[in-house]
N, C-alpha and C positions, 0 to 999 in steps of 0.2 A: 036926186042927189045920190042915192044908194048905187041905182044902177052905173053912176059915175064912177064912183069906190070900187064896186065891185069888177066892173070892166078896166080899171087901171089896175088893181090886185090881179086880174089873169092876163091883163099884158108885162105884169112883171115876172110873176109864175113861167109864161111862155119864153120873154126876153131872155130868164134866169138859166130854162132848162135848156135854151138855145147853147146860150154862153157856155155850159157845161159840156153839150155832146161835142162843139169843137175844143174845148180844151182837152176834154178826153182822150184829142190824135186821132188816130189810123191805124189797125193791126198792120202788120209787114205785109207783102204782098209783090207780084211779079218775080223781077228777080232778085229782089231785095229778101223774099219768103223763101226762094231757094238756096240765097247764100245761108240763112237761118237755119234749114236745114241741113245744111252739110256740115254743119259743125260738130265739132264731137262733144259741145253741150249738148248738144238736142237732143230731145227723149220723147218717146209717145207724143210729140205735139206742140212739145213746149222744151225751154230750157232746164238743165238741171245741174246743180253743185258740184263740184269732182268730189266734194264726202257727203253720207248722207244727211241731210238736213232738212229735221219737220221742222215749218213753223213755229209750232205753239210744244212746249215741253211740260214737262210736272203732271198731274192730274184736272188739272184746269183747261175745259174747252176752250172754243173760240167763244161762243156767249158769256163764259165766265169772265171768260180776258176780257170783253167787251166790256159788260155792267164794272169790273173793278174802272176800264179806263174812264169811264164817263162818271162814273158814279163815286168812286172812292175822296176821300177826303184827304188832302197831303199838306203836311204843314211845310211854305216856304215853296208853295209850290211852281208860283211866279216872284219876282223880285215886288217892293211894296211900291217902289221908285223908278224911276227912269234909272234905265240901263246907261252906267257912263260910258261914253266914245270919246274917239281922238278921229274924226275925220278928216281925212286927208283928202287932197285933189288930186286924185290918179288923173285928171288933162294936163297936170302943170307939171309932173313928174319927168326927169330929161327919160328917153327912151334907151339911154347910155347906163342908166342907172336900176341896181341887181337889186331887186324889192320884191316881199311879198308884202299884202294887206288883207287881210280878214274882213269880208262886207260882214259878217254873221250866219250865222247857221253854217253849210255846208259853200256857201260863196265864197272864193276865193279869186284875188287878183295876182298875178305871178306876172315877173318883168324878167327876164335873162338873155343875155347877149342881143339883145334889142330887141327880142319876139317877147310881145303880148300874149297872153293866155289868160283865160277867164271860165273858171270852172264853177259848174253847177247855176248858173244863176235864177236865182228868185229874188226880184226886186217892188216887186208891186205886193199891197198887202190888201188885196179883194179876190183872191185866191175862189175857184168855187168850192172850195172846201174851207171856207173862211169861219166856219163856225165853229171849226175847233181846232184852228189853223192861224191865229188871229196871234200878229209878233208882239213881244213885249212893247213896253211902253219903251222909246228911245232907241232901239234896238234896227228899226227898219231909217235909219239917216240916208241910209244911200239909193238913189232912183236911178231909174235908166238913164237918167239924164245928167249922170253921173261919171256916163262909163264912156272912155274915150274910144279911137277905132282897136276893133279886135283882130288879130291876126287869127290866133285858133279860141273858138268856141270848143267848149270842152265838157261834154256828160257822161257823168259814171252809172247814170239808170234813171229811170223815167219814172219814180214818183213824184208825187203831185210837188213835197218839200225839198227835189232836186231839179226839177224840170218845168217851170213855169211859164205858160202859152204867152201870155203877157211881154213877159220881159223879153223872149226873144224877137217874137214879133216886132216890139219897138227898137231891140236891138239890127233888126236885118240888114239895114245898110253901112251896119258898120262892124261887120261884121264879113273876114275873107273866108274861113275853112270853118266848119263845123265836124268834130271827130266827136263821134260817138259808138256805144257798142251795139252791136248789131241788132237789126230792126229800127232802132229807135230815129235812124234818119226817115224814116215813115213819118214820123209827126211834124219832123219839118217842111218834110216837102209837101204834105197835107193845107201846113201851114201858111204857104205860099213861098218859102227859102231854094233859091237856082239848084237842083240837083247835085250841078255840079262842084259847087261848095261843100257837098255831102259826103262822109267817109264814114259810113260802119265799120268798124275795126271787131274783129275774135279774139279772144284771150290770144296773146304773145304776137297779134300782129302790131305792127309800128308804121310810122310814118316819116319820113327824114324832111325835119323841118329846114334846116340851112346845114353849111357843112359842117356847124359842131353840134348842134339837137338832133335828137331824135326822141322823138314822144312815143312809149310802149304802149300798148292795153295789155294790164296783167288782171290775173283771174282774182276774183273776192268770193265770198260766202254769204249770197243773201237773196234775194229775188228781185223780180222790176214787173211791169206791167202795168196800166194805167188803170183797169178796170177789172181785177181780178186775173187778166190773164197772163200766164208767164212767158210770151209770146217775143219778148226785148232780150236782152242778156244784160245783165251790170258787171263791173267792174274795176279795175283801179286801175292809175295809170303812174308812168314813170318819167319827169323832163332829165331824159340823159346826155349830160354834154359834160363840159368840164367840171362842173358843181350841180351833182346830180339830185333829184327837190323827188321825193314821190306822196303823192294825192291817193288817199285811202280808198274814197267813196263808203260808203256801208259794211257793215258784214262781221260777222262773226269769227269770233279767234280759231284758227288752224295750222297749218303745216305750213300756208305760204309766206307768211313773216318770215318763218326761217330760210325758206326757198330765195327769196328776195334777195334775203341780205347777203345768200354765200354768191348767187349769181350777177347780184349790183353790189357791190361792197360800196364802200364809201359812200353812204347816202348822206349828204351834207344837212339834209331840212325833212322830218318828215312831217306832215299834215295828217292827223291821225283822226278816225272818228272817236268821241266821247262824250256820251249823252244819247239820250231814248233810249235806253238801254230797260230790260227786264229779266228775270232769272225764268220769267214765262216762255221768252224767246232768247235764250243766251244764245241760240246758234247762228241769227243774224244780225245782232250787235254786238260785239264788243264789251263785255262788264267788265267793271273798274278794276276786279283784283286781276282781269287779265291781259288789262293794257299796260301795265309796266313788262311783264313776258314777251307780250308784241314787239314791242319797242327795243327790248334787248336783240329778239332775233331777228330784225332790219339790220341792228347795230347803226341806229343814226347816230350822228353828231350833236345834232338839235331839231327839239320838236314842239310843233304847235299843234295841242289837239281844239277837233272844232267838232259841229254838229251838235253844239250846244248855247247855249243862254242868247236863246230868240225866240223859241216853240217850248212849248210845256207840251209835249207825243209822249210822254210816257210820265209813271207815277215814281217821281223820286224829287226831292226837292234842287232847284232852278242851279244852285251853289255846288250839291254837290260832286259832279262832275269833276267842276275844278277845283274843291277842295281835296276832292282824291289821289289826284294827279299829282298833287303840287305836294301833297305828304310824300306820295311812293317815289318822289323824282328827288330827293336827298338823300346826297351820295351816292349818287348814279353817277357813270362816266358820260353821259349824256344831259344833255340842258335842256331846261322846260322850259319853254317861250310862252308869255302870256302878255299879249300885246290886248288891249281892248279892241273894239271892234271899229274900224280906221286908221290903226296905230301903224307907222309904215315897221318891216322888219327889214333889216336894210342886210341883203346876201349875204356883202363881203367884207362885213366887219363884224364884229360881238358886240352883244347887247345884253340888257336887261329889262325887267319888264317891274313895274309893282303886280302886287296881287291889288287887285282894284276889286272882286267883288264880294 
């Protein structure tokens, strides 16, 4: 009987660390490794920030930051209850119809002049980093099984909480373009996805979706790589057409907020990161006192920040995020969107939201 135990215990161990080396991808390679290097990111080997940006800031290592993440005690640090939602059926949605939805975390579903868009998706929650990656209770409603045909699949950087082997895999066949920033079409086509569905995009290249989209890749402030190495490039990007929507992705407050908004004016919707945030690494997220400054030099209209209440990744409690937000955004010439996580936001009309959490 032992031997039983013990030989199913190392065929899960085996199965486990199988599951993990393919979710890990594929560094770039061929000529996918030489467009990587011609970029005027690339540095010694790897990508790098147009300012300079360490990791880890203050006097605290990387082991320090570590034992605080694992180890630290934070009150309110998950919610005590199911996460409320309003989910919607993005299959029953007319395709005529100008919608954004919030799956959670960094997911987003975008609907405009009839092109589908579906950014970041992580829909499966057995993640191989599920041990400390593991979503709120309520918070994971939406499965693959969910998500109707995609015109463009859309990644702003290939960590494990933007990038998940899973859900595209299940997604593939429904699924026409895959735009991503460069390198990172290596993991799909690793993954088994037609090449030619594949678009790595560099900061400021675009792709002209019909004759009124165009979808940009603009530059962010943060890292990517699956396995320590900075070998992918991240990003944000921009749906520019008549009601222009721009998608954060990751990264720390700089100079291109305001770049953004002199050379997109009128950003109708922005999607903003808020949450995992630490004053340990302020350079690759975003902290609360400096997403209202972000916001102003967009100059959006109206804004849904996300990248919050699904993952406890950092030590701040689960709320306040959005209770931050929602103080600094009275009396602002700009509107704070706080739809719960399914709640449709509908383009081209005004709305409002409760504070639900």
């Amino acid at each position: 009987m032992i031997y039983a135990v013990l030989f199913l215990l190392l065929a899960l161990i085996v199965w486990q660390g199988y599951e993990f080396w393919i979710a890990a991808g594929r560094s770039p390679r061929g000529e996918r490794l030489e467009r990587c290097r011609q970029s005027a990111q690339w540095r010694d080997g790897e990508f790098v920030n147009a300012e300079e940006t360490p990791l880890l800031t203050g006097d605290a290592g990387f082991f320090a930051q570590m034992r605080k993440f694992f180890f630290s005690r934070v009150e309110n640090l998950k919610p005590g209850s199911d996460i409320p939602t309003a989910k919607s059926s993005l299959k029953n949605i007319p395709r005529s119809q100008e919608v954004c939805v919030w799956l959670g975390h960094s997911t987003v579903y975008i609907q405009t002049r009839g092109v589908r868009f579906l950014f970041d998706p992580v829909l499966t929650n057995k993640l191989p980093v599920w041990w400390f990656m593991r979503p709120f209770a309520g918070a994971d409603v939406y499965t693959t099984d969910d998500i109707p045909h995609i015109d463009y699949l859309v990644i702003t950087h290939d960590h494990w909480d933007h990038l998940d082997w899973k859900t595209v895999r299940a997604l593939e066949d429904r699924v026409d373009h895959v735009v991503c920033t460069l390198g990172i079409g290596e993991h799909f086509e690793y993954w088994g996805y037609d090449p030619h569905k594949i678009h790595d995009l560099d900061w400021h290249d675009s792709i002209t979706v019909n004759d009124e989209l165009v979808l940009r890749c603009l530059p962010s402030r943060h890292f990517s790589g699956r396995l320590g190495k900075h070998n992918t490039l991240w990003g944000s990007y921009l749906i520019d057409g008549p009601r222009r929507i721009f998608v954060s992705g990751d990264g720390g407050y700089d100079s291109r907020f305001k770049t953004f908004g002199e050379e997109y004016p009128g950003i109708d919707l922005a999607i903003i990161e808020n949450g995992q945030y630490d004053p340990g690494w302020r350079h690759i997220h975003t902290l609360p006192d400096e997403l209202p400054t972000a916001i102003s030099d967009l100059g959006a209209r109206r804004v849904l920040t996300y990248h919050n209440s699904k993952y406890a990744l950092a030590n701040h409690a689960w709320t306040e995020p959005l209770d931050s937000i929602y103080a600094h955004a009275q009396g602002q010439p700009w509107q704070l969107l706080t739809p719960r996580i399914g709640e449709q936001v509908l383009l081209d009309r005004e709305q409002s939201f409760d504070k639900w959490w």
